[in-house]
TIDRENFI-623617 format. One line per field, with one value per residue (C-alpha): residue number from 1; residue in one letter; x, y, z. Coordinates in Angstrom, 3 decimals, decimal comma. Example, Ala and Ser with C-alpha at 12.3 -4.5 7.8 and 13.67 -1.06 7.14 Angstrom:
BEGIN
seq = (1:2)
type = (a:s)
x = (12,300:13,670)
y = (-4,500:-1,060)
z = (7,800:7,140)
REM end
This chain:
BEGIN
seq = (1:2:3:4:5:6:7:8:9:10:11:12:13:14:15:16:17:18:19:20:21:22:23:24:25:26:27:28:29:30:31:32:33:34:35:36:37:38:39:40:41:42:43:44:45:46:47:48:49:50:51:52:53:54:55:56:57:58:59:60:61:62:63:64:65:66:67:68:69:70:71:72:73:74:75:76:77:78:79:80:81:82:83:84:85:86:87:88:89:90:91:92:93:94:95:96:97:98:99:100:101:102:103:104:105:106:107:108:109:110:111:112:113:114:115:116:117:118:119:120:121:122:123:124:125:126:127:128:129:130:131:132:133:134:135:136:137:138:139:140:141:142:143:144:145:146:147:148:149:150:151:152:153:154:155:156:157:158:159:160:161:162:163:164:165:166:167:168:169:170:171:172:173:174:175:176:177:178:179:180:181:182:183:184:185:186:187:188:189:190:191:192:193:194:195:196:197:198:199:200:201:202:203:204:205:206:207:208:209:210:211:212:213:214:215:216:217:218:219:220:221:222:223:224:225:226:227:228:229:230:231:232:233:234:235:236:237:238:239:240:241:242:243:244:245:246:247:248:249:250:251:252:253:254:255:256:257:258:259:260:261:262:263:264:265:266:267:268:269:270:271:272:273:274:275:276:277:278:279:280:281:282:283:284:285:286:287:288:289:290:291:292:293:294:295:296:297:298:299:300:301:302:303:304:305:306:307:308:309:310:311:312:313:314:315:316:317:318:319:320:321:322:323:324:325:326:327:328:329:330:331:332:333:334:335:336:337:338:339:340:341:342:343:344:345:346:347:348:349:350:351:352:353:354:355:356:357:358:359:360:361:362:363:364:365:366:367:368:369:370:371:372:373:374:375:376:377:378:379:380:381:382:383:384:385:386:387:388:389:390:391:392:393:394:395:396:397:398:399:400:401:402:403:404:405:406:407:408:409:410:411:412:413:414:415:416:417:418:419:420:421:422:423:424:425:426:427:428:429:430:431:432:433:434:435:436:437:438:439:440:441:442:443:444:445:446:447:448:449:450:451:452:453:454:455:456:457:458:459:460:461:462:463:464:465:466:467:468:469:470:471:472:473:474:475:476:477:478:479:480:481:482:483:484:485:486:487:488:489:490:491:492:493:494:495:496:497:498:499:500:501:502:503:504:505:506:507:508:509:510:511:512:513:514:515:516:517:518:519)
type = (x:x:x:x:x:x:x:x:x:x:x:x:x:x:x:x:x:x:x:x:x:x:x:x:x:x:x:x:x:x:x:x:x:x:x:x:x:x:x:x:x:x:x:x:x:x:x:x:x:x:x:x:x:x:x:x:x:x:x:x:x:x:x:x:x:x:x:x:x:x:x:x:x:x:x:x:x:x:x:x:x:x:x:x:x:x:x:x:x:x:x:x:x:x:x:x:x:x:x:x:x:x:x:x:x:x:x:x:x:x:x:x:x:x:x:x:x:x:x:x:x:x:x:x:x:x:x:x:x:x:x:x:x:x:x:x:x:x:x:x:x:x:x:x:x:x:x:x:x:x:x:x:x:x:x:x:x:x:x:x:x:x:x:x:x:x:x:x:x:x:x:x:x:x:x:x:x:x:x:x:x:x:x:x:x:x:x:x:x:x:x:x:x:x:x:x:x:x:x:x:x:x:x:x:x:x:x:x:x:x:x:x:x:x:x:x:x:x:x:x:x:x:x:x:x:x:x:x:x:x:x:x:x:x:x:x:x:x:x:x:x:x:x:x:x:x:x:x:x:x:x:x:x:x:x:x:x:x:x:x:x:x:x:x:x:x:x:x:x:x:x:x:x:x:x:x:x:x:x:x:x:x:x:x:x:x:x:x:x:x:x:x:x:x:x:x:x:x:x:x:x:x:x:x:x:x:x:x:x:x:x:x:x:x:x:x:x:x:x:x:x:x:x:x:x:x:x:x:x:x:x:x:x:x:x:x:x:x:x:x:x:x:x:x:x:x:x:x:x:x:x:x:x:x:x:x:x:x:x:x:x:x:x:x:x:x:x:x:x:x:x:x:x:x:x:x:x:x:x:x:x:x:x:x:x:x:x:x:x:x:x:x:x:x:x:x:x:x:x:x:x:x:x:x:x:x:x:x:x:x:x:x:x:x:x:x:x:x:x:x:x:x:x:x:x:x:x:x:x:x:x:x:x:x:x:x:x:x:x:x:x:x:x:x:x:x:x:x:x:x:x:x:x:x:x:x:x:x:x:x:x:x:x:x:x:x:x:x:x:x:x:x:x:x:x:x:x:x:x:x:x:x:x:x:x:x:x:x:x:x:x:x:x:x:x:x:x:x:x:x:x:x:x:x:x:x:x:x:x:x:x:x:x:x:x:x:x:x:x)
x = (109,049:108,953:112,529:111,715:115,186:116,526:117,297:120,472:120,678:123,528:121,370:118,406:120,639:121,934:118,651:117,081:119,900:119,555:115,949:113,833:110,241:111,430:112,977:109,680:107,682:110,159:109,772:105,882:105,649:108,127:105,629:103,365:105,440:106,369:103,537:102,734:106,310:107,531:111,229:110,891:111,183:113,846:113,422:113,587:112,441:113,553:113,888:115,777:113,251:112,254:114,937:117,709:115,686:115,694:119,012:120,176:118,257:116,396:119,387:119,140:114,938:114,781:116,823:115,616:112,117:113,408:114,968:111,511:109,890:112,138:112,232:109,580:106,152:103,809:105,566:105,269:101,560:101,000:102,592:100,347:97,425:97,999:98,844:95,874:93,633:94,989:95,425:93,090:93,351:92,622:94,344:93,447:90,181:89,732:86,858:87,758:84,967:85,711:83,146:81,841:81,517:77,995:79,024:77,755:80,033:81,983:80,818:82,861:86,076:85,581:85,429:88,573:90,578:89,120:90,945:94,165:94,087:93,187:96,061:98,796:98,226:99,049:102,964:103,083:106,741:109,901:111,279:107,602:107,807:104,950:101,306:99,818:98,502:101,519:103,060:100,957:101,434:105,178:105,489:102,692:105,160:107,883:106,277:105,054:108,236:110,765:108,929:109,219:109,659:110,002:109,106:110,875:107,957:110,148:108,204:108,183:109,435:113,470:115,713:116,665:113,389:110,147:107,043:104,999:101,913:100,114:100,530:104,124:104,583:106,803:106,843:110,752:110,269:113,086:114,179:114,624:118,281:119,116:118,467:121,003:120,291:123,581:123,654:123,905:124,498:123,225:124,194:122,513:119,322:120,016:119,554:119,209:119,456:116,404:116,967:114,414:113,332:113,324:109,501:110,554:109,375:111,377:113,507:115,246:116,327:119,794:119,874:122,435:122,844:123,054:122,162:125,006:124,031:124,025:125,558:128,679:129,492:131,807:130,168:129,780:128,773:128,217:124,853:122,666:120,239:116,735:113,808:111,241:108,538:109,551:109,818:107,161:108,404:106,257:106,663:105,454:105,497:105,578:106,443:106,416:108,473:110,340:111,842:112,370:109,657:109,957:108,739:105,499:107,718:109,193:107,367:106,667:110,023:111,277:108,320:107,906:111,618:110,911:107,895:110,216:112,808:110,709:108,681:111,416:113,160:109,688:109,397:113,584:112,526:109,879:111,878:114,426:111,409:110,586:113,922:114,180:112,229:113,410:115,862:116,885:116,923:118,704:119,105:120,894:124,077:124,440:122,925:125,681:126,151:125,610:126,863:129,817:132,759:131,195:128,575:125,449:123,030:121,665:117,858:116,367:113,107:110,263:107,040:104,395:106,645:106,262:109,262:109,737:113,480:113,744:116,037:114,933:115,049:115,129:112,626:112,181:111,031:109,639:110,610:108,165:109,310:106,567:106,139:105,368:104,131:100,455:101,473:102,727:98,985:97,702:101,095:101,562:97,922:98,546:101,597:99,837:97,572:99,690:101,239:98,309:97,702:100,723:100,532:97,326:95,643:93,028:93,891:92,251:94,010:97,327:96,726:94,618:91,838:88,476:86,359:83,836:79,966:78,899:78,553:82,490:83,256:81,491:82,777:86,389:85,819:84,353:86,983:90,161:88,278:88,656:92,151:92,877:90,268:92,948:96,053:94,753:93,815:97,291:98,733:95,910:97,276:101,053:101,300:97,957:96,871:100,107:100,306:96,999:97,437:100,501:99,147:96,103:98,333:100,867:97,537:96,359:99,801:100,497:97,496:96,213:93,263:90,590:88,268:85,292:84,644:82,481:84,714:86,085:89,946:90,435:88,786:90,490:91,981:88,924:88,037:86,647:89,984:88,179:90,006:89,345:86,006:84,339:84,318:81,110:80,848:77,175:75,941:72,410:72,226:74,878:73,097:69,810:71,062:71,836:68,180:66,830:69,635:68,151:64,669:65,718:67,523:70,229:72,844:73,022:73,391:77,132:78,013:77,268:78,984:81,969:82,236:81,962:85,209:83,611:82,681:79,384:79,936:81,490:78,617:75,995:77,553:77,475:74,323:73,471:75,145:73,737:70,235:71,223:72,379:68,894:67,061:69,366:68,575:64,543:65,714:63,755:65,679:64,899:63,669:60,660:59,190:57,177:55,798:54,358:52,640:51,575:49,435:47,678:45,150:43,400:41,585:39,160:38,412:36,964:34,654:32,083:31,790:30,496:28,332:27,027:25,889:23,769:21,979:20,932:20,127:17,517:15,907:15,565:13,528:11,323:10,333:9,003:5,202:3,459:1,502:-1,555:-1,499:-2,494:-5,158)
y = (40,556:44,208:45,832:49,344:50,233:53,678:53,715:55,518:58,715:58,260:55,225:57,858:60,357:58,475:56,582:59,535:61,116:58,314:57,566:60,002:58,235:55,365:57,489:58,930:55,890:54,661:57,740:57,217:53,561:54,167:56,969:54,829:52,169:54,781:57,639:55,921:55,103:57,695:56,334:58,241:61,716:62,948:62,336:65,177:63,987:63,753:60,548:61,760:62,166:65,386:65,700:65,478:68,232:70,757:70,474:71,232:73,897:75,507:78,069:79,434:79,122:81,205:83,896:83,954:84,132:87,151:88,714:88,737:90,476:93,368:94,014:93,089:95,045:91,960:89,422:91,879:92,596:88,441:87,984:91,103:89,533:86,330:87,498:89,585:86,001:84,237:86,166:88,686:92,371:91,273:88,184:85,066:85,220:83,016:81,941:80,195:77,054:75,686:72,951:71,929:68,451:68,213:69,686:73,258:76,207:77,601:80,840:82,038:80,515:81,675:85,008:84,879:83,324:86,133:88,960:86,946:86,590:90,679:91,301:88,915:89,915:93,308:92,031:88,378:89,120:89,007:92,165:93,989:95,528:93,918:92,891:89,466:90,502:91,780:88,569:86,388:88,907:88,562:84,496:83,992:86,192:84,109:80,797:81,887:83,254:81,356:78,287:77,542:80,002:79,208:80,372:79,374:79,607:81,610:80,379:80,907:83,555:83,988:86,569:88,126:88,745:90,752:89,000:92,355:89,971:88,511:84,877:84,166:83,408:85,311:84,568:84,737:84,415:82,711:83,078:79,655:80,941:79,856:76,232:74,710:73,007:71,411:69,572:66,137:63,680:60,483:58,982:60,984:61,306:64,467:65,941:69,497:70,570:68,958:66,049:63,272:59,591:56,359:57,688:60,491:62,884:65,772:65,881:69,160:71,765:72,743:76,669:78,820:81,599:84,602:84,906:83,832:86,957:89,490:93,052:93,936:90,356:87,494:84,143:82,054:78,682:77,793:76,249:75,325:72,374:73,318:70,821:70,305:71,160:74,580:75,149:75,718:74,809:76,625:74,903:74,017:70,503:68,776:65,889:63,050:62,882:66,039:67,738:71,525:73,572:74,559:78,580:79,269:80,651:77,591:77,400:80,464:82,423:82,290:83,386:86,325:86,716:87,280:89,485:91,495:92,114:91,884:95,121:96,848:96,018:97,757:100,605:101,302:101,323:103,513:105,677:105,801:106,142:109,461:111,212:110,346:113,140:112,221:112,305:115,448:114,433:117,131:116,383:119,445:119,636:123,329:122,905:121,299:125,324:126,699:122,774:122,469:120,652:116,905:118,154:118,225:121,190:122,310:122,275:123,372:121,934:123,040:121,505:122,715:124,890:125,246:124,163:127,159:127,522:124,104:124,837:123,476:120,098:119,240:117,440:115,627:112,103:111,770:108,279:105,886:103,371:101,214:101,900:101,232:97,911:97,074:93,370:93,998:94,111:90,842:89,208:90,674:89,701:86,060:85,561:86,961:84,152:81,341:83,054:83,503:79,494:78,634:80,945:80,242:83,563:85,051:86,464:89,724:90,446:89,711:91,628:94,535:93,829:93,908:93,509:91,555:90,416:89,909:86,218:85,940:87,971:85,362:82,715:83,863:84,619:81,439:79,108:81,235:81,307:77,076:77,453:80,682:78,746:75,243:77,621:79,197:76,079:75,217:78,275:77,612:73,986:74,805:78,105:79,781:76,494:75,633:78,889:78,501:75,615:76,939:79,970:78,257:75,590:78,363:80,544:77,533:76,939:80,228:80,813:83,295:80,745:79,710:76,837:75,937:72,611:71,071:72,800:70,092:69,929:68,227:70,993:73,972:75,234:74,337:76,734:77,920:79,359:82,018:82,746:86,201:87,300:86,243:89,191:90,510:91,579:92,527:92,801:93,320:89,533:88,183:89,209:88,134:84,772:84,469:85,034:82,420:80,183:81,161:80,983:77,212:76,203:76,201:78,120:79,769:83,002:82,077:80,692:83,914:86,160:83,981:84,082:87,484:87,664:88,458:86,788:85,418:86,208:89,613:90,746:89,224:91,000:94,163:94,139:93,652:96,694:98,583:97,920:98,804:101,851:102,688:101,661:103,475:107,087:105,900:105,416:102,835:100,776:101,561:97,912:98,591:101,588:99,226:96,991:99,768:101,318:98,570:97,943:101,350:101,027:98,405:99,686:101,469:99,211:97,185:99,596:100,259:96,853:96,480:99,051:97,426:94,121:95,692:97,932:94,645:93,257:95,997:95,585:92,353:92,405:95,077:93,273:90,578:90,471:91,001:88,258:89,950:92,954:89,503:88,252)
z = (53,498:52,652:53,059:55,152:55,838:55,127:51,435:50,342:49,044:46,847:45,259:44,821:42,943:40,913:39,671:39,258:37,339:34,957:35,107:36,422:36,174:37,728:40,789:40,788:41,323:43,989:46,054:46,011:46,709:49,772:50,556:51,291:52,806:55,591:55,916:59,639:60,159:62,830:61,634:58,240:59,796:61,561:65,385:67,798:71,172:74,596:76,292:79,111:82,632:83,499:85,883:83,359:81,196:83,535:84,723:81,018:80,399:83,715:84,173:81,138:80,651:83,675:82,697:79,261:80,878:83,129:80,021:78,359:81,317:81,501:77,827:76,416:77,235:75,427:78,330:81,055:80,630:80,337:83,580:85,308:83,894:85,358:88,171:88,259:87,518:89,573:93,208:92,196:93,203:96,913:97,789:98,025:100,477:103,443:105,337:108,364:108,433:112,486:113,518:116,747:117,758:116,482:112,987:113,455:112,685:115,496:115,486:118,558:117,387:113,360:115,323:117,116:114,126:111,721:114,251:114,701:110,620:110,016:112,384:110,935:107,339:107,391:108,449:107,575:105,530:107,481:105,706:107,043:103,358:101,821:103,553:102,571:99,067:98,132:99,128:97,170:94,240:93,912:94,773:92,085:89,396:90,573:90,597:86,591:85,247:86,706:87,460:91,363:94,228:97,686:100,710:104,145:107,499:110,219:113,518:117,283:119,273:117,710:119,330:116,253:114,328:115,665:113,888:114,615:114,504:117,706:116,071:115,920:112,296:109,156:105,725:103,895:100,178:98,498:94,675:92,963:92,428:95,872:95,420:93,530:90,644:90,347:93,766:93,627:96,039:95,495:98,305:100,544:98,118:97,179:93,628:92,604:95,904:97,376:99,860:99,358:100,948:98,912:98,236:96,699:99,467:100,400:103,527:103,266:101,343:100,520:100,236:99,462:102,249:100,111:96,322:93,939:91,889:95,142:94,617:96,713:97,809:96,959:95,729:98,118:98,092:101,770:101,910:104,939:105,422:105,985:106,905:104,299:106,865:107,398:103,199:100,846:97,222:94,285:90,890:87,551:86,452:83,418:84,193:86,248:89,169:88,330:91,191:89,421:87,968:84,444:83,616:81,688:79,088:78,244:74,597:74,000:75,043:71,410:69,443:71,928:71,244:67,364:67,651:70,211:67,292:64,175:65,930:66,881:63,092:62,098:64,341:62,747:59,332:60,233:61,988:58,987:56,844:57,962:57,955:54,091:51,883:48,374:45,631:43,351:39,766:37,019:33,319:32,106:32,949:33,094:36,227:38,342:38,626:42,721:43,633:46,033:45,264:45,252:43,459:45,680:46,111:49,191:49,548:52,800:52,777:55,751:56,577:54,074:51,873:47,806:45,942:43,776:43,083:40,981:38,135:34,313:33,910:37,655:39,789:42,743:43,824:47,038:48,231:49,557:51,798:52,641:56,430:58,640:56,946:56,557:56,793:60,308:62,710:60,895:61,741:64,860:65,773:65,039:66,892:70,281:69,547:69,768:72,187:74,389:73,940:75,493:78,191:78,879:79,016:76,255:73,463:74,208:77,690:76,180:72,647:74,524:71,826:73,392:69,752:69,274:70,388:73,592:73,049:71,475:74,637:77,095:75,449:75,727:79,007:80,042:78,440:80,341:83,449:84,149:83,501:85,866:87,818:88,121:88,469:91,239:93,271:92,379:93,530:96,716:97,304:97,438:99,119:100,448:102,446:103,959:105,253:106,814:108,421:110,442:111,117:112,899:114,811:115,965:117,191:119,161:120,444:121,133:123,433:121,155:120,454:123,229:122,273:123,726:125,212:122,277:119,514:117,024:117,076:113,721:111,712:113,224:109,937:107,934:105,358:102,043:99,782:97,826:94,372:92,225:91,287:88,144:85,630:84,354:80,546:80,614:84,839:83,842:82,395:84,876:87,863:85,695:85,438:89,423:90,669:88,324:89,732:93,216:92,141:91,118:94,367:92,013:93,869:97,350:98,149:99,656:96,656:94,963:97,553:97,626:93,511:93,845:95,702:99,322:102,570:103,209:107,167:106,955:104,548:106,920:110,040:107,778:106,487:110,676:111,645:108,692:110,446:113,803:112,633:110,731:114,055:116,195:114,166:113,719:109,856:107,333:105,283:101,484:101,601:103,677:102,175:99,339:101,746:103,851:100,981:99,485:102,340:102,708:99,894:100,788:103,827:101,845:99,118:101,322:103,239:100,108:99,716:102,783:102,536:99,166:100,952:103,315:101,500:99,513:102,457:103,207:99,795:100,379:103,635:102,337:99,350:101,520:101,650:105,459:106,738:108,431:105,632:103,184:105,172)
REM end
């Protein structure tokens, strides 16, 4: 039986002090004894859950994360460009999809539901400071840099708070700061501040009721006991069963951290670089003559001037420092793409480096767009639905909402969650590719409006108006014209032909020899 115990390093030295081939040969054969053995290197993992993780380290991730973003420019672009994948310069779009009982579309209540959801967006916040894209905007930033966010549903008429919105529903985001991580009570089922069933379900919230970082107040520590119903908890997982999100920055905070100082240790030396001139050499000595009493001469040196008043025997060496470095774009350029892996955003939006072909381009974009594609559904499944679904039960509730008598109940807050628009590189061979798709029965024309970041219903009621408008001033749609003129030469093409039947016809008949003129 082989012997694969950890040999002693004592043992080692000392046999190769006396006999180095033989150490040699013992250090290959146990080489090979151990290259699959995972015992031979040093470990370094984690086998604590994912709860235990986070509760060492989330404090100090997040801030470290929130360091990044106010100091370093690389960290705050990533986070705009997500952002800017994700929610999209518009929002998340929604199409309300209502059913009627014989699974048509409930045109009359999509209508009303539309209004109520134009009205309610432009003040969905309680603090009326932000409308409902720049709602999504900031919880998505939170949700990314610090890994969770949350977001308490304020509901029903309250004496205290004005909703400003015909539905009776506010929005009150929540830092993750205000759930503490360091409440535990097991006996109760709570851990970091989240109150959960033998399932593992949340049952409430335990929130702090003002930040523990606030300006102009005095910790405190009272918290208050909110039902999981009325929170929405934002987070990035890892792991199973973990209760905290972890931030997107998690493996990439320190490398960003290095570029961050090895740039500005470059942009120093630089700076240094181009104060220094150079260095006065003399070799007579009668020329420590005009010095001051620590023997250095005063040379006022300008832009463009001719050193004329060097003395014999002196000259100057203009010092070359070497910067900025030509070593530092490569480098620089390879740490934005690791970078950009574990972020999970392209190289080119996070470097600003739009070179290449058309086809790299594609490609680049067609590989980040199923990943902004899955964090947006995420984003979607957590916070944009929820907030849908309440908003449509509180119109009902409300009386804001009239159904008819064959509307379907159960799919009230249907709809069609429609994330950013796909990005065109080249639109000629984009919108190329879409009417062969059509031609093919490949896609629908919704599906292309909706990818496009618009609604299929709004464009048709549009594109309506737009032709009662034309009618209503005796206009023709540009559309029209080349059917109308195609049309016009054909009326006298087929005139001559006529013509050239019958005088055929006539040449026939006279051709034909008389009876009686015969006989």
């Amino acid at each position: 039986m082989i012997d694969r115990a950890r040999p002693s390093p004592l043992l080692d030295r000392a046999i190769a002090w006396l006999a180095p081939e033989w150490a040699a040969r013992r250090a290959r054969a146990r080489h090979l004894l151990n290259v699959y053995e995972i015992k031979s290197h040093r470990s370094r993992g984690d086998t604590r859950d994912g709860n235990s993780t986070v509760d060492y380290t989330g404090p100090a991730l997040r801030q470290y994360a929130r360091h990044l973003e106010q100091n370093h420019d690389i960290a705050r672009g990533a986070l705009d460009r997500l952002t800017q994948f994700i929610v999209g310069p518009s929002g998340i779009g929604i199409e309300p999809a209502p059913k009627t009982l014989n699974g048509e579309t409930d045109a009359d209540v999509q209508a009303q539901l539309l209004a109520l959801w134009r009205d309610w967006i432009q003040w969905p916040d309680v603090t009326w400071e932000m409308d409902w894209v720049a709602l999504q905007r900031l919880a998505c930033r939170s949700w990314l840099r610090d890994g969770e966010c949350l977001a308490q549903l304020v509901e029903g008429q309250i004496p205290s708070l004005d909703h400003g919105t015909q539905v009776p529903l506010s929005i009150e985001l929540l830092e993750a700061d205000l759930l503490p991580l360091d409440y535990h009570d097991t006996t109760r089922g709570i851990l970091q501040g989240v109150e959960r069933n033998a399932w593992g379900r949340p049952r409430a919230y335990w929130i702090y009721k003002t930040h523990p970082g606030a300006m102009g107040y005095v910790r405190d520590t009272t918290m208050k006991r909110v039902d999981a119903e009325r929170i929405l908890h934002l987070k990035l997982c890892d792991r199973i069963g973990q209760i905290r999100g972890v931030s997107l920055f998690a493996s990439v905070c320190q490398r960003l951290n290095d570029l961050y100082e090895y740039e500005t240790a470059e942009r120093t030396a630089a700076r240094i670089a181009a104060s220094i001139t150079g260095v006065l050499k003399t070799d007579a000595a009668d020329n420590l003559v005009g010095t001051d009493s620590e023997g250095n001469r005063d040379l006022t040196i300008k832009p463009g001037m001719i050193l004329d008043n060097l003395r014999p025997g002196e000259s100057i060496d203009i010092m070359d420092s070497k910067r900025p470095s030509a070593a530092l774009e490569p480098f620089r350029n390879g740490q934005l793409r690791a970078a950009a892996a574990g972020l999970g955003t392209s190289y080119s939006s996070l470097a600003r480096d739009y070179n290449g072909t058309y086809s790299a381009q594609r490609q680049e974009l067609v590989e980040g767009a199923g990943h902004y594609e899955a964090l947006s559904r995420l984003f979607i499944g957590q916070f944009v639905r929820p907030i849908w679904q309440r908003f449509v039960a509180l119109a009902r509730l409300s009386g804001q909402l009239r159904l008819a008598p064959d509307t379907d109940p159960a799919t009230l807050d249907d709809a069609v969650f429609q994330t950013p628009a796909q990005l065109f590189i080249d639109p000629a061979k984009e919108w190329a590719g879409y009417k062969i798709a059509l031609d093919l029965k490949l896609i629908s024309p919704q599906q292309i409006i909706r990818q496009r970041g618009g609604n299929p219903i709004e464009i048709l009621n549009q594109w309506q108006q737009w032709h009662e408008m034309l009618e209503a001033r005796d206009l023709m749609a540009d559309s029209e014209a080349p059917a109308a003129s195609s049309e016009s030469p054909v009326e006298p093409e087929s005139e001559p032909e006529e013509e050239d039947d019958e005088e055929e016809t006539e040449t026939e008949t006279e051709t034909v020899p008389d009876p009686e003129a015969t006989s």
